[in-house]
N, C-alpha and C positions, 0 to 999 in steps of 0.2 A: 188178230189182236191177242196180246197176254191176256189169259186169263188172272181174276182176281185171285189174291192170295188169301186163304183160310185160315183161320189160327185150329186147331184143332188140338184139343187136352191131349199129353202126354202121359202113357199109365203112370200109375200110383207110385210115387217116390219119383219118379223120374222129369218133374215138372218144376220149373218156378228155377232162379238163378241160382249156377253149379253152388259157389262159396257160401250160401245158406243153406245146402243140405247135407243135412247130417253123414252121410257116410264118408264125403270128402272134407270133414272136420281132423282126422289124425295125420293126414299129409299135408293139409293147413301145419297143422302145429308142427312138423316136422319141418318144413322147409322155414317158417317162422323162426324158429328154433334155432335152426341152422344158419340163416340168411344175420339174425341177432349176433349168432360167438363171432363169424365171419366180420361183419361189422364193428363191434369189440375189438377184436382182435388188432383188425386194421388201423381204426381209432388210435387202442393204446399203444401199437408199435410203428405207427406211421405221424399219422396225422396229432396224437397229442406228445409225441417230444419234440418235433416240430414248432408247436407251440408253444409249449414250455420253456425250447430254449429262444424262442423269440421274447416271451417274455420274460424268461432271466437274463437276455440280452438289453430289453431297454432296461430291467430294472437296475445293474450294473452301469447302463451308460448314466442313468438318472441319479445314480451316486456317485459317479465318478463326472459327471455335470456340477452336483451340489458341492461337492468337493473342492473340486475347479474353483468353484463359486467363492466357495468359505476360502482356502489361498490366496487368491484375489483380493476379497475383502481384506485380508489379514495385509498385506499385503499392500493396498492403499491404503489402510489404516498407517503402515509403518512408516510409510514414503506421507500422510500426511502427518504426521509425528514429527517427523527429521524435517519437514518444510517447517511447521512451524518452529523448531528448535532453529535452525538456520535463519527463520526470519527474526523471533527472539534475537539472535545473537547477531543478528543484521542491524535491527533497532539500537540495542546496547551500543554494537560499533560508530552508529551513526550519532549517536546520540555524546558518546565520550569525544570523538571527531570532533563534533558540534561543540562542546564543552572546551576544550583543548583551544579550539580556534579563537574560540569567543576571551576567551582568558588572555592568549597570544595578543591578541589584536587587543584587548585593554590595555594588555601592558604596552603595547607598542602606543598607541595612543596617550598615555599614560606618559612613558617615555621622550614619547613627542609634545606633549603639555609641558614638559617640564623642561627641554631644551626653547622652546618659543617664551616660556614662562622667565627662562635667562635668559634668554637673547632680549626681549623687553625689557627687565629691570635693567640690561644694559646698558641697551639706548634710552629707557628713561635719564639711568646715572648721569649719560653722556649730555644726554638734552638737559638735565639743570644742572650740569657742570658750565655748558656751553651759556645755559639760561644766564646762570649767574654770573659768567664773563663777560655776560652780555651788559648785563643792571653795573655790574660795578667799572665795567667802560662807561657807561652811560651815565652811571651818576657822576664819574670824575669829570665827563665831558659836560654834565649838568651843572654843574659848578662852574665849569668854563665858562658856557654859555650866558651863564646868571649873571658873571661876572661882566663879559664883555656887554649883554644886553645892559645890563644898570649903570655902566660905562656910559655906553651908547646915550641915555635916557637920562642920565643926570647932564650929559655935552647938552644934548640939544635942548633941556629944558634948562637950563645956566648957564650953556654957553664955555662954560670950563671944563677941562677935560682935569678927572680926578686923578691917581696916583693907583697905581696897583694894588698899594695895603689898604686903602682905605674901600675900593671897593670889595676885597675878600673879607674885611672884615666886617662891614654892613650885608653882606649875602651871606656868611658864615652866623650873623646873630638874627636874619630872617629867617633861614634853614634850621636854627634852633626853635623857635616858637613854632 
């Protein structure tokens, strides 16, 4: 079998873990030392303009993004600008249009009133032109009529048939009262 393992004290100085004993303290600091510029070095010629120009890389796209941006906006601002000018002058057109038509269309209305307004007093004129060819047929034929009735009406209530002047002149002095 293995025998068990002993610790047994190491002489004086030469005990207890190497990196906390003093004599291996100035090759500490040497290789420290050296391992830091090393480091450094690599840092500021490798790995930070690397970085640096990653980040002067977005910072660049990040104004040439907000740029974009402002363009843009400038941009839809101007195109909403000329839309409302365009619709402005949409309305105006539509509106004089509308004006224009409305006016046309009175007058023609207007126009047309006024040809139906003479064609009416025409045929009014005509109808009591006609009206009154009509009355003064009818009166001359009322006279007739008066005449032969009271004819009629004095025969068969006397029996005698009168004379023509004498019944135009007893219808002519009834027609007077």
């Amino acid at each position: 079998m293995a025998e068990p393992v002993t610790h047994t004290e190491a002489p004086e100085g030469h005990g207890g873990f190497p990196p906390f004993q003093s004599q291996h303290f100035p090759s500490q600091l040497f290789w420290l030392a050296l391992t830091f510029i090393l480091l450094y070095v690599l840092m500021s010629r490798v790995a930070l303009p690397r970085v640096g120009a990653i980040l002067a890389d977005r910072q660049k796209r990040i104004a040439d993004d907000l740029a974009a941006a402002q363009r843009l906006k400038e941009q839809s601002e101007a195109a909403n600008a000329a839309y409302q000018k365009s619709l402005a002058e949409a309305r105006r057109r539509a509106q004089s249009i509308a004006a224009e038509t409305r006016e046309r269309q009175t007058a023609e209305a207007e126009a047309t009133n006024s040809r139906l307004e003479a064609q009416l007093h025409e045929k009014l004129a005509a109808a009591e032109r006609s009206i009154g060819t009509t009355r003064a047929t009818a009166m001359r034929n009322v006279g007739g009529i008066a005449a032969e009735t009271a004819a009629a009406i004095v025969e068969r209530l006397t029996g005698t048939t009168p004379t023509e002047q004498e019944v135009a002149a007893a219808v002519a002095g009834a027609s007077k009262r």
